[in-house]
C-alpha positions as CSV (number, residue, x, y, z in Angstrom):
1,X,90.5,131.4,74.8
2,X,93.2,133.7,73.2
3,X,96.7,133.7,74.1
4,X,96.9,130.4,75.2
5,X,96.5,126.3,74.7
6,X,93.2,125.0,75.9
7,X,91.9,121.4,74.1
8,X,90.2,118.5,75.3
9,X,91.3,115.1,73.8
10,X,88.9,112.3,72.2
11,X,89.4,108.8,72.3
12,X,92.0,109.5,69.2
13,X,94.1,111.3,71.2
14,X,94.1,107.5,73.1
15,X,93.8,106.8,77.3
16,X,96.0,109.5,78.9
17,X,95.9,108.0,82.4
18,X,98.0,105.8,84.2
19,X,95.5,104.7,86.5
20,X,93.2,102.2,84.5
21,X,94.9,99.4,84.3
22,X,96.6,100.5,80.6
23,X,100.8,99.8,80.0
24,X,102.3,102.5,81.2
25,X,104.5,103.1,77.7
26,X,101.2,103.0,75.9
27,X,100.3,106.1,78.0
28,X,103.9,107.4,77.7
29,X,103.5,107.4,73.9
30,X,100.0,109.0,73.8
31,X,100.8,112.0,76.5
32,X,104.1,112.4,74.0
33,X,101.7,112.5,70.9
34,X,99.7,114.9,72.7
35,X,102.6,117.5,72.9
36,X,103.7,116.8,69.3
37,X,100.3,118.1,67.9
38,X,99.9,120.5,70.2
39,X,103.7,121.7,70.2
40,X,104.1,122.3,73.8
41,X,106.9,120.2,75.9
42,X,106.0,116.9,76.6
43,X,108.6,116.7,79.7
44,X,106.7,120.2,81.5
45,X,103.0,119.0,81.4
46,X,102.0,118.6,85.1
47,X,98.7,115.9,85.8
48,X,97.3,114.8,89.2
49,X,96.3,112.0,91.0
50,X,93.2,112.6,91.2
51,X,90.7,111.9,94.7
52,X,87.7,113.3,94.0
53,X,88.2,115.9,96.7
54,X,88.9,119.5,96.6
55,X,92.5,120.4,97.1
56,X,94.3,122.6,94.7
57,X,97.6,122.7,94.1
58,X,99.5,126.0,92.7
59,X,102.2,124.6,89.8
60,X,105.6,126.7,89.5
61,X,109.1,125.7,87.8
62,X,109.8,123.2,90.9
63,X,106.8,121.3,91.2
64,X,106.8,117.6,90.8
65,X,105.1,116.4,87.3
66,X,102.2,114.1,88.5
67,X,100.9,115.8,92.1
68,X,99.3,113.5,94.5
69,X,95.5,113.8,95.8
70,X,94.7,116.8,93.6
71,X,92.0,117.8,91.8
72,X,92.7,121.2,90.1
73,X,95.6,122.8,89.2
74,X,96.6,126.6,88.8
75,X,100.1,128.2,87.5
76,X,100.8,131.3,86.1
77,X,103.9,130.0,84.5
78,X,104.7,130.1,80.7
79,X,105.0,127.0,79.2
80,X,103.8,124.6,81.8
81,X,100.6,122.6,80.6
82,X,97.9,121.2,82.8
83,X,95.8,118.3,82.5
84,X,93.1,116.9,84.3
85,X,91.8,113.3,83.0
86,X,87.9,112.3,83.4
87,X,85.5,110.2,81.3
88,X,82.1,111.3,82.5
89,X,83.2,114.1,85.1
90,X,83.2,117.4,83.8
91,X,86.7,118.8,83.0
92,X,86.6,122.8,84.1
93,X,89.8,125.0,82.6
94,X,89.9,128.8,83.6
95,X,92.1,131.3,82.5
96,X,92.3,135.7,84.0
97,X,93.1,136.7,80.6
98,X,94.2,140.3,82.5
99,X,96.9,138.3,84.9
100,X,98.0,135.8,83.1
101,X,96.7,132.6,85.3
102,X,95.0,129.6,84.0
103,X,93.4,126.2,86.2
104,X,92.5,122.9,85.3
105,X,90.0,121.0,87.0
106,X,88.7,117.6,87.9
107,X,84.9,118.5,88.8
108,X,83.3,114.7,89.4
109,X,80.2,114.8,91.8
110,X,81.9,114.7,95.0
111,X,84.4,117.8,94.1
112,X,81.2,119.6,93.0
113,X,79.7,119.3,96.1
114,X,82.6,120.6,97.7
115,X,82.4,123.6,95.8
116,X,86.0,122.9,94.2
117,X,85.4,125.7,91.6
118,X,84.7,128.3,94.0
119,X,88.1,126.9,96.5
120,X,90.3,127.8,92.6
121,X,89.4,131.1,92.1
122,X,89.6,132.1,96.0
123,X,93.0,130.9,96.0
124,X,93.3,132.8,92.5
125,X,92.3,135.6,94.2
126,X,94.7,135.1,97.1
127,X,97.8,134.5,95.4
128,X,97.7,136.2,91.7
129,X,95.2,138.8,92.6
130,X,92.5,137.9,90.1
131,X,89.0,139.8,89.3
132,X,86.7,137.0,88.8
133,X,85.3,138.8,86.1
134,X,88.3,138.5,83.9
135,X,88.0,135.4,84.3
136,X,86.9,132.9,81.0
137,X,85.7,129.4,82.6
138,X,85.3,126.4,79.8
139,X,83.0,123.2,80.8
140,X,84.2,120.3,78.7
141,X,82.4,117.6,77.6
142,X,80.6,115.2,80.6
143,X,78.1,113.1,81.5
144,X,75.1,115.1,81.6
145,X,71.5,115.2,83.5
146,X,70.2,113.9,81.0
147,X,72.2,110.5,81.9
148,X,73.4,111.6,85.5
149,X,71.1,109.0,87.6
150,X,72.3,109.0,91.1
151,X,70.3,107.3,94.3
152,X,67.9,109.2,96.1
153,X,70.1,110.1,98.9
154,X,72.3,111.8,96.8
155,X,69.2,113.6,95.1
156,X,68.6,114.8,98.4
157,X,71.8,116.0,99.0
158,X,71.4,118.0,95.8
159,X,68.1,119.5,96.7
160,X,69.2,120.7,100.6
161,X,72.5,122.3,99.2
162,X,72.0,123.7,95.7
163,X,68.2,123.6,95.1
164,X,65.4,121.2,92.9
165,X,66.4,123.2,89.9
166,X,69.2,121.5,89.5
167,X,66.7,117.7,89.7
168,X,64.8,116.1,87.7
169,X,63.4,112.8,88.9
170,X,66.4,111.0,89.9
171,X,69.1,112.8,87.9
172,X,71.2,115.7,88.8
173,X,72.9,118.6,86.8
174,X,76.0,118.5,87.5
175,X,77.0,121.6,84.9
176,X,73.9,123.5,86.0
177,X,76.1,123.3,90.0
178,X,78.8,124.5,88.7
179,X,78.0,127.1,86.3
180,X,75.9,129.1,89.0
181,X,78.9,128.4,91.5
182,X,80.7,130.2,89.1
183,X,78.1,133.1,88.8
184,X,77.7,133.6,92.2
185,X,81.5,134.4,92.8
186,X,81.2,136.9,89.7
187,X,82.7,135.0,86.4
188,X,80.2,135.8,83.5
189,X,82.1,134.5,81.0
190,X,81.1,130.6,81.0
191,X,81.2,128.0,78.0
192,X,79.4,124.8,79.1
193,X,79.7,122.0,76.7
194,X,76.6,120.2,75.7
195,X,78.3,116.8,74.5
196,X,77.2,114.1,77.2
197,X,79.9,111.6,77.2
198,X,77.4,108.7,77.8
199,X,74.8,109.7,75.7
200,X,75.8,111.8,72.6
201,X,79.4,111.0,72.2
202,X,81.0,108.4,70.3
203,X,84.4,110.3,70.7
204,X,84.8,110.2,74.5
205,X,85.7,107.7,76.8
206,X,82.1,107.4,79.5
207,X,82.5,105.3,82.6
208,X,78.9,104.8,82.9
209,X,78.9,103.1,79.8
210,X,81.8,100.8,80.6
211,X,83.3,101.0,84.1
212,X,86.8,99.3,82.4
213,X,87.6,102.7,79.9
214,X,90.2,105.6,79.1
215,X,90.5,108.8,80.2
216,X,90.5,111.8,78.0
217,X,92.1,115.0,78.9
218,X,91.3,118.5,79.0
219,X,95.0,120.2,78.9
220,X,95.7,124.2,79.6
221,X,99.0,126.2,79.1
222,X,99.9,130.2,78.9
């Protein structure tokens, strides 16, 4: 993406989340390593507390640095980075290179159902005025179908609301969702990553393949 930051983190960048269990200096020092190689501000980066639902919070100078049962982000405010932390759900960053608006978001399975991609850009169409088509959308590395085993009710659930392409015996693409979510409220451009977390990666944290893990970080800033 030109003009602006957009990374995602390995497990060298260390755990960036306060929520499992890790000292909360040892995350302090790794967020602040974060910024140094980057070179952004480590005091203006703006996380969430993240719920696995599908509100969206829109980030300006005031807003509080860690925002409470969130799970995407959107500011069109120099400076300001946005993170979202997963290890095995997919991290989704967008940015309308014509306006000047970026999001980061936390797209687990239960977001994903609840359309969470399609809720961002609605509400960047509401308040910043964005064509979806200017729109760049990255899919950072996740747990993918070929891994993704959920139970049959969920397969179901899958099937009756976004269609058996998107099954394969018991496992469910969870990219494939939100790529033609995307598509279908017009962004075209769309990088999906193709690293599975659980699978192919020996760089990012998975919680499939151990429950007590790090999060890694996919970070956004104009």
């Amino acid at each position: 993406m030109k003009d602006i930051l957009s990374i995602f983190t390995d497990i060298h960048d260390g755990n960036l989340a306060y929520h499992v269990g890790d000292e909360k200096t040892n995350v302090d020092k790794n967020r602040e390593a974060l910024a140094l190689k980057y070179n952004y501000d480590y005091k203006e980066l703006v996380s969430m507390n993240q719920t696995h639902g599908n509100n969206v919070e829109i980030i300006t100078k005031d807003s509080k640095k860690i925002i409470d049962d969130c799970d995407a982000l959107i500011t069109n405010v120099k400076d300001i980075p946005l993170m979202v932390m997963v290890a095995d759900c997919i991290p989704i960053l967008l940015h309308d290179e014509k306006k000047g608006v970026i999001a980061a978001i936390h797209a687990g399975r239960n977001s994903t159902f609840l359309r969470i991609v399609e809720v961002v850009i609605n509400k960047m169409k509401e308040n910043f005025g964005t064509n979806p088509l200017d729109i760049k959308a990255i899919l950072g590395p996740s747990i993918q179908k070929c891994c993704y085993e959920v139970s049959s009710e969920l397969v179901n659930i899958v099937k009756t609301s976004f269609g058996s392409q998107f099954v394969k015996g018991r496992n469910i693409d969870l990219q494939g969702i939100n790529k033609a979510i995307l598509e279908e409220n017009k962004v075209e451009k769309i990088d999906v990553s193709t690293i599975c977390t659980k699978c192919t990666s020996k760089v990012h944290y998975s919680y499939r393949k151990n429950p007590k893990t790090g999060r890694f970080a996919g970070v956004i800033k104009l």
